[in-house]
LOSE-916997 format. One record per residue (C-alpha): residue number from 1; residue in one letter; x, y, z. Coordinates in steps of 0.5 Angstrom, whole numbers, m for minus. Example, Ala and Ser with C-alpha at 12.3 -4.5 7.8 and 13.67 -1.06 7.14 Angstrom:
2
+-----+---+-------+-------+-------+
:   k : r :    xx :    yy :    zz :
+-----+---+-------+-------+-------+
:   1 : A :    25 :    m9 :    16 :
:   2 : S :    27 :    m2 :    14 :
+-----+---+-------+-------+-------+
# end
This chain:
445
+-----+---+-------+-------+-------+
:   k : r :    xx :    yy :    zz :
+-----+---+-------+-------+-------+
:   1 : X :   m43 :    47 :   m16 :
:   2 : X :   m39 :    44 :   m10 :
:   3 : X :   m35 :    49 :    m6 :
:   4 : X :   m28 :    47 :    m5 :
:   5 : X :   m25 :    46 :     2 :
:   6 : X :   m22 :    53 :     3 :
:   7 : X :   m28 :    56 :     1 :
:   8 : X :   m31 :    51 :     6 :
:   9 : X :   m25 :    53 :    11 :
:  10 : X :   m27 :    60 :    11 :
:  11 : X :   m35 :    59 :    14 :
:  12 : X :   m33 :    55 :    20 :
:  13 : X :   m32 :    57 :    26 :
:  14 : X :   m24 :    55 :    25 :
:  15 : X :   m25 :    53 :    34 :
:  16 : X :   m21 :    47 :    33 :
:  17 : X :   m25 :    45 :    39 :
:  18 : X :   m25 :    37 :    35 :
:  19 : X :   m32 :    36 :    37 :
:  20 : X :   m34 :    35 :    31 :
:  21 : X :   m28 :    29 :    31 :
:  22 : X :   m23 :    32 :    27 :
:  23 : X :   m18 :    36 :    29 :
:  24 : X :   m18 :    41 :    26 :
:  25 : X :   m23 :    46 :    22 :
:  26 : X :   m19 :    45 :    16 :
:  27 : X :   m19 :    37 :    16 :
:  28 : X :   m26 :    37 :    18 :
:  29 : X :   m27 :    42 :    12 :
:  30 : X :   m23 :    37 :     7 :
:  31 : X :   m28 :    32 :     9 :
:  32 : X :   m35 :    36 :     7 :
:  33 : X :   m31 :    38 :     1 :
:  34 : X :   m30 :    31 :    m1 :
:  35 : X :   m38 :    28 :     1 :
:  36 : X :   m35 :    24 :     7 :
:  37 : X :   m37 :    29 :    14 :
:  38 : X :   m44 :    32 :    15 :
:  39 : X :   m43 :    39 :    18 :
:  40 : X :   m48 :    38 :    22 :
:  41 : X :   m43 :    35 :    26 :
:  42 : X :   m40 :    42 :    28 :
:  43 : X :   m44 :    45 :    33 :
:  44 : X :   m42 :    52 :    33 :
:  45 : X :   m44 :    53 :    24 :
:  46 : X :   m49 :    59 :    23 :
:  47 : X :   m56 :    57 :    21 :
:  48 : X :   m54 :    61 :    15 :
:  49 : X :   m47 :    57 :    14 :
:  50 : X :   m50 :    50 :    16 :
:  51 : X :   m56 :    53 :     9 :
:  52 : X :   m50 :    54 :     5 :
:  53 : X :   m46 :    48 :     7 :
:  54 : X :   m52 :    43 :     7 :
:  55 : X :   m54 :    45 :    m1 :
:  56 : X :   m46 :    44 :    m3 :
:  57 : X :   m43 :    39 :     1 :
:  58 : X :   m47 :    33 :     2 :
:  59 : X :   m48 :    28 :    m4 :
:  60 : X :   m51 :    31 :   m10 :
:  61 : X :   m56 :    24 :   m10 :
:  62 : X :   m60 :    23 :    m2 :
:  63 : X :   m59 :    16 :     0 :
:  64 : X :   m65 :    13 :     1 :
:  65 : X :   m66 :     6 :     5 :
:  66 : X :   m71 :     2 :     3 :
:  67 : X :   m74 :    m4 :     8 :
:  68 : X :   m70 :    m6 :    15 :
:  69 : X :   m65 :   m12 :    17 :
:  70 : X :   m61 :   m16 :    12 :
:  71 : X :   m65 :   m16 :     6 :
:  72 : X :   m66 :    m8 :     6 :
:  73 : X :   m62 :    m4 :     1 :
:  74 : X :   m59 :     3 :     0 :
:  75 : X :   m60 :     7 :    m7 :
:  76 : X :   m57 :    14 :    m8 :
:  77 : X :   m52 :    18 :    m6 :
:  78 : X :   m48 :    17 :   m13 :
:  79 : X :   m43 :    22 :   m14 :
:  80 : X :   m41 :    21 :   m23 :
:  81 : X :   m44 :    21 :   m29 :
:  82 : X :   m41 :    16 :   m32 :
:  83 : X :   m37 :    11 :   m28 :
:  84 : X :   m30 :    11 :   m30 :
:  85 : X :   m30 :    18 :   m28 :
:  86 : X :   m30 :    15 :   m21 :
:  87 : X :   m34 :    10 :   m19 :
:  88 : X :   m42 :     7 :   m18 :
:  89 : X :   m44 :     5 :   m10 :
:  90 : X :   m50 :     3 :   m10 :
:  91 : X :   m52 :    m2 :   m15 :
:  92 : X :   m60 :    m1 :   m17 :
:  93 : X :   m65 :    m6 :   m13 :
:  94 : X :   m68 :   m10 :   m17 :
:  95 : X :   m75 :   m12 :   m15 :
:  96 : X :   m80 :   m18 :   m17 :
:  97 : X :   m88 :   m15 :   m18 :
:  98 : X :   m93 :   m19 :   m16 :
:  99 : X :  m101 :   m17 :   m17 :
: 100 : X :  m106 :   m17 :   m11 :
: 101 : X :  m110 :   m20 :   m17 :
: 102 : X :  m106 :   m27 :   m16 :
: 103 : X :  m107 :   m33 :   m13 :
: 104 : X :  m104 :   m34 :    m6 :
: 105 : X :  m100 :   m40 :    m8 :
: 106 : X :   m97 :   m35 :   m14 :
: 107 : X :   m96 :   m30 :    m9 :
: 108 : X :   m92 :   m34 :    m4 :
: 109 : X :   m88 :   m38 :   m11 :
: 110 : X :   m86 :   m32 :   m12 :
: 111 : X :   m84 :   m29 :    m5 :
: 112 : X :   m80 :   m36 :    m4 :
: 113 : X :   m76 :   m35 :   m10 :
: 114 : X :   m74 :   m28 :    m9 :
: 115 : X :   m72 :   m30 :    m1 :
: 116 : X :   m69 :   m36 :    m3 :
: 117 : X :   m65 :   m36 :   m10 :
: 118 : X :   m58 :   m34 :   m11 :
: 119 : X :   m53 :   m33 :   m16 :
: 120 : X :   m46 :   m34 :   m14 :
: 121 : X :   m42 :   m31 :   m20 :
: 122 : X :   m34 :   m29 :   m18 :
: 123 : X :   m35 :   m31 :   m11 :
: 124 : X :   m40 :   m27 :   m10 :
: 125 : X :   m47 :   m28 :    m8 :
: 126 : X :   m53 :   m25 :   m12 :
: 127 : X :   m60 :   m24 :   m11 :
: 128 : X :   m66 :   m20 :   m12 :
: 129 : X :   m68 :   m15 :    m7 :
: 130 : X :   m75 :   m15 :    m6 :
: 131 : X :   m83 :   m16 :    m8 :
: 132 : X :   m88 :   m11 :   m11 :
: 133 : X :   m94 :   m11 :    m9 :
: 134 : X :   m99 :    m7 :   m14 :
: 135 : X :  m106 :    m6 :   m12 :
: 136 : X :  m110 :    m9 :   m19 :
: 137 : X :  m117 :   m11 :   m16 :
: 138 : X :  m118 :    m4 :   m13 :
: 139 : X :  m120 :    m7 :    m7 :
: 140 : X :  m117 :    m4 :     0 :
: 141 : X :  m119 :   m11 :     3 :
: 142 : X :  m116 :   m15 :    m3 :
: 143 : X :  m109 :   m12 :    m3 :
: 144 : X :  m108 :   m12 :     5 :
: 145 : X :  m109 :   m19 :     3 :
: 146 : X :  m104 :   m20 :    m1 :
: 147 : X :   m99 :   m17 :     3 :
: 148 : X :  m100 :   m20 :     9 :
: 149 : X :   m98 :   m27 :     5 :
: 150 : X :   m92 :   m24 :     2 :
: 151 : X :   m91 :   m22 :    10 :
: 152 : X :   m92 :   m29 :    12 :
: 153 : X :   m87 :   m33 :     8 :
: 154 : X :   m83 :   m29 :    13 :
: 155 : X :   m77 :   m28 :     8 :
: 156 : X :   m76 :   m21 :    11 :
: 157 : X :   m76 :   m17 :     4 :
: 158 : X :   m77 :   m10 :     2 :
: 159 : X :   m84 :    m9 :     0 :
: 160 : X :   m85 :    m3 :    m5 :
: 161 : X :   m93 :    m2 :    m5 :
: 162 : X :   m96 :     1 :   m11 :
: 163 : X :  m102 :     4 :   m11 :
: 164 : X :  m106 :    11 :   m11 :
: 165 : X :  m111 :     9 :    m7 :
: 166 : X :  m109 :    11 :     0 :
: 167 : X :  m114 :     8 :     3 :
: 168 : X :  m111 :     1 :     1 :
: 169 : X :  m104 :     3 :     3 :
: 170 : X :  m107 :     4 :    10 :
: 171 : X :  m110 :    m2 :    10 :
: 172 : X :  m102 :    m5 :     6 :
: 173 : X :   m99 :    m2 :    12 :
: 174 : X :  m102 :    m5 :    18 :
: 175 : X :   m99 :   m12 :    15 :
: 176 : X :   m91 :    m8 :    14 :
: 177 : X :   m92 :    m2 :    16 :
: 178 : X :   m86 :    m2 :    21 :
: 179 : X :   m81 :    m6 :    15 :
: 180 : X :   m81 :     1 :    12 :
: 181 : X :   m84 :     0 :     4 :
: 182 : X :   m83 :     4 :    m1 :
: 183 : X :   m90 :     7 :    m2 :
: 184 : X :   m92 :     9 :   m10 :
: 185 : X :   m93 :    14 :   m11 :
: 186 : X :   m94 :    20 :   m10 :
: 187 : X :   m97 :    25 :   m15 :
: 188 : X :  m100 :    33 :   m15 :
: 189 : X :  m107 :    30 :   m13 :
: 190 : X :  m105 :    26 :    m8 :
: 191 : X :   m98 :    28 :    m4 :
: 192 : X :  m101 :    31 :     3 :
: 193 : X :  m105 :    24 :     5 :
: 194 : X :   m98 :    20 :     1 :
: 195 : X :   m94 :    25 :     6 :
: 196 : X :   m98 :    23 :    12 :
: 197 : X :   m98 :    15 :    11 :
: 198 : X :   m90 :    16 :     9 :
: 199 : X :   m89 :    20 :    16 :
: 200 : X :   m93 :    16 :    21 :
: 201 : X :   m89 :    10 :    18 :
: 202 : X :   m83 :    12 :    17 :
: 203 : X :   m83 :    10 :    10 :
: 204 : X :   m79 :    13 :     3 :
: 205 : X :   m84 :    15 :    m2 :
: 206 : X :   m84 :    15 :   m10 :
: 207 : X :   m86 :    22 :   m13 :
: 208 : X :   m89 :    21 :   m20 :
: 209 : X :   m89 :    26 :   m25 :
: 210 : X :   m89 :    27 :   m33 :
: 211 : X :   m84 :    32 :   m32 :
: 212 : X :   m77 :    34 :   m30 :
: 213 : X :   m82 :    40 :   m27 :
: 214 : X :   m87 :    37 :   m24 :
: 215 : X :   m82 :    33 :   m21 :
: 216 : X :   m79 :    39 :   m19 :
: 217 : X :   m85 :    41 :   m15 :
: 218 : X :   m87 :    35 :   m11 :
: 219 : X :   m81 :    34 :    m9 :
: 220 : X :   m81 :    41 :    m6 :
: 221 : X :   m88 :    39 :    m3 :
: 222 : X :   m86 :    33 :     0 :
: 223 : X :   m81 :    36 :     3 :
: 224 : X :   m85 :    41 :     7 :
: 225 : X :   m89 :    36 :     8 :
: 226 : X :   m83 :    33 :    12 :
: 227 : X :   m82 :    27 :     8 :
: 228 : X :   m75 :    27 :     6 :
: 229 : X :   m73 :    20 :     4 :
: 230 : X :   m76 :    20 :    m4 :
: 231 : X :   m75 :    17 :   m10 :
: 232 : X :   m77 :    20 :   m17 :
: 233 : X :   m81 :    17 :   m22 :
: 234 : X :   m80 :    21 :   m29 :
: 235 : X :   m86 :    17 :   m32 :
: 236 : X :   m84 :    15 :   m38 :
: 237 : X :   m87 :    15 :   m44 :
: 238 : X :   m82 :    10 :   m48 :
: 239 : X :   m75 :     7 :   m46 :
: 240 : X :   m73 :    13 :   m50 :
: 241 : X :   m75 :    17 :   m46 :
: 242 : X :   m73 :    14 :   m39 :
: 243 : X :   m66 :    15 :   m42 :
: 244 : X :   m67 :    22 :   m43 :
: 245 : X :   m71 :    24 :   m38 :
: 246 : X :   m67 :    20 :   m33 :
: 247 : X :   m60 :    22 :   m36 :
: 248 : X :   m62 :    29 :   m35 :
: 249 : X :   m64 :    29 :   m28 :
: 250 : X :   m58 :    25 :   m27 :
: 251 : X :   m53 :    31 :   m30 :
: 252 : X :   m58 :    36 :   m26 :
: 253 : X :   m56 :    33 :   m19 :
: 254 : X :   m49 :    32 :   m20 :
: 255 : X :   m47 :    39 :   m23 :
: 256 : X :   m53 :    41 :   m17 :
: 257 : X :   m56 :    45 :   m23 :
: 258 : X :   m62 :    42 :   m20 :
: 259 : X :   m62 :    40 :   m13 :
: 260 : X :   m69 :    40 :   m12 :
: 261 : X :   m67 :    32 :   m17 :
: 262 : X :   m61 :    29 :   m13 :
: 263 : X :   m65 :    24 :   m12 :
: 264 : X :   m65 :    17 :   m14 :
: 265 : X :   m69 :    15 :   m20 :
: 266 : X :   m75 :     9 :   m20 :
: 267 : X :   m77 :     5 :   m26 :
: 268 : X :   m82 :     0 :   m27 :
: 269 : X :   m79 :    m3 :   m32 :
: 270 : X :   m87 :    m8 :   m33 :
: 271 : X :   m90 :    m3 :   m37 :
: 272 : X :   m84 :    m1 :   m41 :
: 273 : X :   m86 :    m6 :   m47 :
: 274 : X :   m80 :    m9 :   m47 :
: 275 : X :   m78 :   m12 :   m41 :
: 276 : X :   m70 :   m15 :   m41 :
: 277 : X :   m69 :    m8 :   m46 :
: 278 : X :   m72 :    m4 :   m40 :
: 279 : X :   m68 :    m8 :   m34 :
: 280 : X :   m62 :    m7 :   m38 :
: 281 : X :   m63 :     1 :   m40 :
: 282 : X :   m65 :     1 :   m32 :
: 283 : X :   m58 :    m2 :   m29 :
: 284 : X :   m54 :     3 :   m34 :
: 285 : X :   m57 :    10 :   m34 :
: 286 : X :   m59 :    11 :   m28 :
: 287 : X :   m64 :     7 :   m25 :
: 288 : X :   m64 :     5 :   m17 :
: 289 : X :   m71 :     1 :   m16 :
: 290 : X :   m73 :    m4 :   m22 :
: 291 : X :   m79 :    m6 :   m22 :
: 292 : X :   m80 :   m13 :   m26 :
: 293 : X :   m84 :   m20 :   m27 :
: 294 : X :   m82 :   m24 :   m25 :
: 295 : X :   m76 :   m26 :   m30 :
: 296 : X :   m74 :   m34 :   m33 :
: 297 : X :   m67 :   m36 :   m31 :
: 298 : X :   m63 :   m34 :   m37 :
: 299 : X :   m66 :   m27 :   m36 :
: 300 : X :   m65 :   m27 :   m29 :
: 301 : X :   m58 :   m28 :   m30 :
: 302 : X :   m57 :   m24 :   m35 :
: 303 : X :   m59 :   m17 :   m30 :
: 304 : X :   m56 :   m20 :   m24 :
: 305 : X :   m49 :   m20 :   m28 :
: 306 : X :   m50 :   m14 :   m32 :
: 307 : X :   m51 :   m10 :   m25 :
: 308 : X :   m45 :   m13 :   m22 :
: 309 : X :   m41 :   m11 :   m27 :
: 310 : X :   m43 :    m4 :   m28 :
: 311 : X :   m43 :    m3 :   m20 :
: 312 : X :   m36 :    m5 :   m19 :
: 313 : X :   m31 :     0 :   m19 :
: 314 : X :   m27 :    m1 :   m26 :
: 315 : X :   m20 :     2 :   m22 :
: 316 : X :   m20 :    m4 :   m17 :
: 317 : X :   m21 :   m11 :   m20 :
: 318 : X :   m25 :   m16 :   m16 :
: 319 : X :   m19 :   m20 :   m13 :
: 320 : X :   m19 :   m27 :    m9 :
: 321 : X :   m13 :   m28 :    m3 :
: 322 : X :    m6 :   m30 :    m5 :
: 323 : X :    m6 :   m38 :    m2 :
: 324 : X :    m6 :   m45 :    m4 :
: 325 : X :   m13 :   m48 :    m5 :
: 326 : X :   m16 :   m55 :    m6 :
: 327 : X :   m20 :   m57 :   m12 :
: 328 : X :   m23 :   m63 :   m10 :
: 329 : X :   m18 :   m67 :    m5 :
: 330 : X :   m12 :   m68 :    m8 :
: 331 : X :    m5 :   m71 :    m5 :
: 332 : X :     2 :   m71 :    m5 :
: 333 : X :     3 :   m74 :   m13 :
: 334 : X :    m3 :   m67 :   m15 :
: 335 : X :    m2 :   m63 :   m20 :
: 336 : X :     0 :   m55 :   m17 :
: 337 : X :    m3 :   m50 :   m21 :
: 338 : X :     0 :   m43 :   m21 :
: 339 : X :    m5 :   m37 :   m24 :
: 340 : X :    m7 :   m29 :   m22 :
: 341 : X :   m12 :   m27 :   m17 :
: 342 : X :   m16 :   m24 :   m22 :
: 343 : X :   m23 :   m27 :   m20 :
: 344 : X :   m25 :   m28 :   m27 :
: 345 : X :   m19 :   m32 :   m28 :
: 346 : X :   m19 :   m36 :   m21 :
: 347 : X :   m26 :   m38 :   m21 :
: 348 : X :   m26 :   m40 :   m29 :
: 349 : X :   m20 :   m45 :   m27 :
: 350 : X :   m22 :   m47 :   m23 :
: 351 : X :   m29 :   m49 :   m26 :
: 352 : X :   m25 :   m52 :   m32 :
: 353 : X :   m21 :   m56 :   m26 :
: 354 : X :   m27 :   m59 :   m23 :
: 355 : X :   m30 :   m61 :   m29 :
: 356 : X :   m24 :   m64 :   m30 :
: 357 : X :   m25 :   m69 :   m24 :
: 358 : X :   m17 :   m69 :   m23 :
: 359 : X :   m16 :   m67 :   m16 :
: 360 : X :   m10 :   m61 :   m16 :
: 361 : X :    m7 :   m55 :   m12 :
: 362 : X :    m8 :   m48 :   m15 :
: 363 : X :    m3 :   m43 :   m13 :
: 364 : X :    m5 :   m36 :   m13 :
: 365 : X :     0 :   m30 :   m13 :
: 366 : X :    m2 :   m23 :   m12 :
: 367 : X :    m2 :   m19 :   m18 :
: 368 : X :    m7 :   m14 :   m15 :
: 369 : X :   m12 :   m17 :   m19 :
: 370 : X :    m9 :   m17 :   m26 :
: 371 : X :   m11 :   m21 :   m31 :
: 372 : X :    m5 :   m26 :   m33 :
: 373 : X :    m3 :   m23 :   m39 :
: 374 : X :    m3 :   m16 :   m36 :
: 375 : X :     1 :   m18 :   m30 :
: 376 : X :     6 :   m20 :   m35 :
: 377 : X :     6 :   m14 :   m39 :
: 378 : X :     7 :   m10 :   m32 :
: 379 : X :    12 :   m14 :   m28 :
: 380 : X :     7 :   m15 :   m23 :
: 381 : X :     8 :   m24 :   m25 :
: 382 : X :    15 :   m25 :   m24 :
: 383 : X :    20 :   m30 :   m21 :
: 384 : X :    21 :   m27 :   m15 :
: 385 : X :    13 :   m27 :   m13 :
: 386 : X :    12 :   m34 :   m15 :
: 387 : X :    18 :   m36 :   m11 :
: 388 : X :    16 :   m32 :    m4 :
: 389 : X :     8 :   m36 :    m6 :
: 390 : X :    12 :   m42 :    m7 :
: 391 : X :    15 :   m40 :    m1 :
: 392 : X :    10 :   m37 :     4 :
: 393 : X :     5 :   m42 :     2 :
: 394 : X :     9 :   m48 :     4 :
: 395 : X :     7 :   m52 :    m3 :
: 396 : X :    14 :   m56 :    m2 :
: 397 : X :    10 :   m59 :     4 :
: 398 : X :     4 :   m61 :     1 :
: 399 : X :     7 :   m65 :    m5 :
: 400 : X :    12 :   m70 :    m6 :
: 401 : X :    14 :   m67 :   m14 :
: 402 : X :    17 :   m61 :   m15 :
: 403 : X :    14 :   m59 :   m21 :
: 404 : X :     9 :   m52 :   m22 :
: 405 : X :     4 :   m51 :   m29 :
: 406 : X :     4 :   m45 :   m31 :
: 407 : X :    m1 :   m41 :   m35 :
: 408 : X :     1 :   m40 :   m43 :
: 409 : X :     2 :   m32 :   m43 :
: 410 : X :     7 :   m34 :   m37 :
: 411 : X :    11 :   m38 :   m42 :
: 412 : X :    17 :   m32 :   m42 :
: 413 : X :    18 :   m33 :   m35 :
: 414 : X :    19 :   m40 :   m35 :
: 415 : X :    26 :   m40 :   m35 :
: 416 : X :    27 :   m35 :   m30 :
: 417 : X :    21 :   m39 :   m26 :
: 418 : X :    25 :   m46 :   m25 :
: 419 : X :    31 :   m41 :   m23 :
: 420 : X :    28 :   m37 :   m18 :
: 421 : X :    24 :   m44 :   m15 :
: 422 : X :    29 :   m50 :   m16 :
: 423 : X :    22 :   m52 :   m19 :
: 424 : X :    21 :   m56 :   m26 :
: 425 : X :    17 :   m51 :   m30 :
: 426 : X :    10 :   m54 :   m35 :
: 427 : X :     8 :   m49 :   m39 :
: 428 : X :     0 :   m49 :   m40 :
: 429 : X :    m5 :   m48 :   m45 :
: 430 : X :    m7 :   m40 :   m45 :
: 431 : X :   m14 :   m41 :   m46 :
: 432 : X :   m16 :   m45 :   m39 :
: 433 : X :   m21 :   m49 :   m43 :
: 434 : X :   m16 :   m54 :   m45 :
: 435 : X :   m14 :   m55 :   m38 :
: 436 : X :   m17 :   m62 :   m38 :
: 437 : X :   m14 :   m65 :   m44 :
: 438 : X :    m7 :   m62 :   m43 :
: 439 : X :    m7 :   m66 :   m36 :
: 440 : X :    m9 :   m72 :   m39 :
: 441 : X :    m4 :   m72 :   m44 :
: 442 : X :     2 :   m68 :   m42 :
: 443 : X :     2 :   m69 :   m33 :
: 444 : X :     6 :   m74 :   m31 :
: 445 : X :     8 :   m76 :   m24 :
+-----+---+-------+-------+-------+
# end
C-alpha cells in the first residue's frame, strides 16, 4: 500500500538542503505521497530508502510513451479504479491495423486517413493514434516492406509492430527504428531476443501471456533484461475475459497487491469477434492501446466520443471562455444570445444558430462550466453576472438595440435580468433545437 507522508518524512534525510527543489523534506515528502516527485530527486536517500520508496510512491501504473514528436502519445500512470474516485489521464491510443499482406495503395489509404482525419467535437480535435503493422506473410522482407510504405506517406505516426518473428522485427526496425514502436510482443519463448531489439532501439515492448501469472513473470524477465517500458497483453480468450482479466490487473496495480502488474494493458480489439463491442469494453476497463480495423465513419465516431467522455474528468466540465462570439458576420440590428459556458451547451447553440443562417452575438457568461438549468439551480446565473458580461464584454457597443434572449430554464430570472441590465429581456425556447423557429417568429428589430 501507498505510505503516507509522515511515514515517507521519516525515511528521508530531514537536510532541508532544498536540492531536490523543495524547501523542505516534509514538502517534498508531501509531494511523493501524492505521485507528484520522483525520490530520485534527493540525493542523499539510502539505496535501502530509495527500494522502499520507489515501490510506494510512484504511480502504481508505469507511464509508457509510445513513438516520438507530435502524433506520439503517453498511456499508464492511472491512479483509480473507477473515474468518479478521482479521474482518468491518459485516454487510451486507438490505433488502425494494417497487414503486410495488403496492397500498397491500401496501406498507404489507411496511413493517409490515420495522419490526416479529424473529428472536432466540443471544441476538441480528435484523432486516431497510430498505424499497426502485423506481419501476415511470414516474410522478413514482406513486413519490412510494408513498413517502409507506412514510413513514406511521412504522417509521423506511432508505429506498433506485431510479430514474433525477430527477424522481421530487425528487418521492420531499420525502416522506424528510431520513432520508437511499440514491439509485439513478448512471450516466454522469445522475451531474451525481443529484450535485446527493444533496448537497442529504445522501444516499449508488449509481454503476452494467458495469465496474470505469466504475466507476472515476464515482466520480471524483461526487467532484469533492462527493459522497463512495457505493456501487458492478458491474451484474452473472449471479451468476457478481457473484462476480468484486465479488471483484475487494474485493482492488483492500484492497491499495489501486485506491482509486478502496474502497467498499462494491451488489447487487440481485431480478434476479439465483435469489434465495436471490444473497442467499446477496451476504452472502459481499462485498455491503453487498441488495435482496430480500420473502422467506418459512424463506428470511428462513436469510439473517438466514447473515450473523450470517459477521459475527461467528470469534477471539471469542459468549459468555453466567457466573451462575445460571432455566428456568422452579424451587425448593429443582430440578435445577442446570453447562455453558459458548458461547452455541450456553446457548441449545440451554436450549431443550431448556424443552421439557421441568421447572423447573431452569443454572450457567454461564466458559470464555471454548468449546465443552464444547474446554474440556476445553484446561483451561479444571476443578474449580477449577466450584467458584469454585459458590461466587461462591451456588447452596448456592438448593436444598436438593447434587447438580450435568454434560455428557457433562465425565465425566473428575466425580471431581475432587465433590472439589473436596463436591457429588454426575450425569454428563449429551453430546447436549443427551437432556436431557429423562435428567431423567425418571435426577433423583431
Amino acid at each position: 500500500m501507498a505510505l503516507k507522508a509522515l511515514d515517507i518524512y521519516k525515511l528521508l534525510p530531514k537536510k532541508n538542503c532544498k536540492e531536490c527543489g523543495d524547501p523542505t523534506c516534509l514538502t517534498f515528502a508531501m509531494k511523493l505521497a501524492g505521485g507528484k516527485a520522483d525520490v530520485d530527486l534527493c540525493p542523499y536517500l539510502s539505496d535501502e530508502a530509495k527500494s522502499v520508496l520507489g515501490a510506494t510512491t510512484r504511480p502504481p501504473i508505469r507511464l509508457v510513451k509510445v513513438g516520438v514528436g507530435e502524433r506520439s502519445f503517453k498511456v499508464g500512470e492511472e491512479f483509480v479504479l473507477y473515474r468518479h474516485d478521482k479521474t482518468f489521464y491518459h485516454p487510451p491510443g486507438i490505433v488502425f491495423h494494417v497487414s503486410d499482406t495488403q496492397t500498397e495503395e491500401e496501406i498507404e489509404a489507411v496511413t493517409r486517413r490515420v495522419r490526416d482525419e479529424t473529428f472536432t467535437r466540443v471544441g476538441s480535435d480528435l484523432r486516431f493514434n497510430g498505424i499497426a503493422i502485423r506481419n501476415e506473410s511470414g516474410s522478413p522482407e514482406t513486413f519490412a516492406r510494408a513498413v517502409a510504405m507506412v514510413e513514406s506517406v511521412e504522417a509521423h505516426l506511432p508505429p506498433i509492430l506485431i510479430s514474433r518473428d525477430t527477424a522481421a522485427l530487425k528487418a521492420a526496425l531499420v525502416h522506424c527504428g528510431s520513432y520508437h514502436p511499440l514491439l509485439h510482443a513478448a512471450t516466454a519463448e522469445n522475451f531474451h531476443e525481443m529484450c535485446a531489439l527493444a533496448k537497442q532501439h529504445g522501444c516499449p515492448l508488449v509481454v503476452q501471456a494467458g495469465t496474470l501469472e505469466g504475466l507476472a513473470r515476464l515482466v520480471k524477465d524483461c526487467t532484469a533484461e533492462g527493459v522497463s517500458d512495457l505493456i501487458l497483453d492478458p491474451a484474452p480468450d473472449s471479451l468476457g475475459d478481457f473484462v476480468v482479466r484486465s479488471t483484475a490487473i487494474r485493482q492488483l496495480a492500484i492497491t499495489r497487491a501486485a506491482p509486478d502488474l502496474g502497467y498499462p494493458v494491451y488489447l487487440d480489439a481485431t480478434r476479439a469477434g465483435n469489434e465495436d463491442a471490444a473497442i467499446a469494453l477496451g476504452i472502459v476497463k481499462y485498455a491503453s492501446v487498441i488495435v482496430t480495423s480500420p473502422l467506418s465513419p459512424g463506428p470511428a465516431k462513436a469510439a473517438l466520443t466514447l473515450r473523450q467522455n470517459i477521459y475527461t474528468d467528470p469534477q471539471k466540465p469542459i468549459q468555453m471562455n466567457p466573451g462575445l462570439y460571432r455566428v456568422g458576420t452579424p451587425g448593429k440590428d443582430a440578435p445577442v444570445l446570453m447562455t453558459v459556458n458548458f461547452s455541450l451547451t456553446f457548441f449545440t447553440l451554436q450549431g443550431y444558430l448556424e443552421s439557421t443562417r441568421i447572423p447573431c452575438f452569443m454572450l457567454i457568461v461564466d458559470t464555471e462550466g454548468l449546465s443552464v438549468l444547474t446554474a440556476v439551480a445553484a446561483g451561479k446565473l444571476n443578474e449580477t453576472l449577466v450584467r458584469d458580461s454585459v458590461k466587461k464584454f462591451d456588447v452596448e457597443n456592438e448593436v444598436s438595440h438593447r434587447k438580450l434572449i435568454i434560455p428557457g430554464y433562465a425565465s425566473p430570472l428575466s425580471g431581475r435580468i432587465e433590472d439589473a441590465t436596463g436591457w429588454k429581456v426575450l425569454v428563449g425556447p429551453r430546447d436549443a433545437a427551437e432556436i431557429g423557429e423562435y428567431l423567425h417568429e418571435e426577433w423583431k428589430n
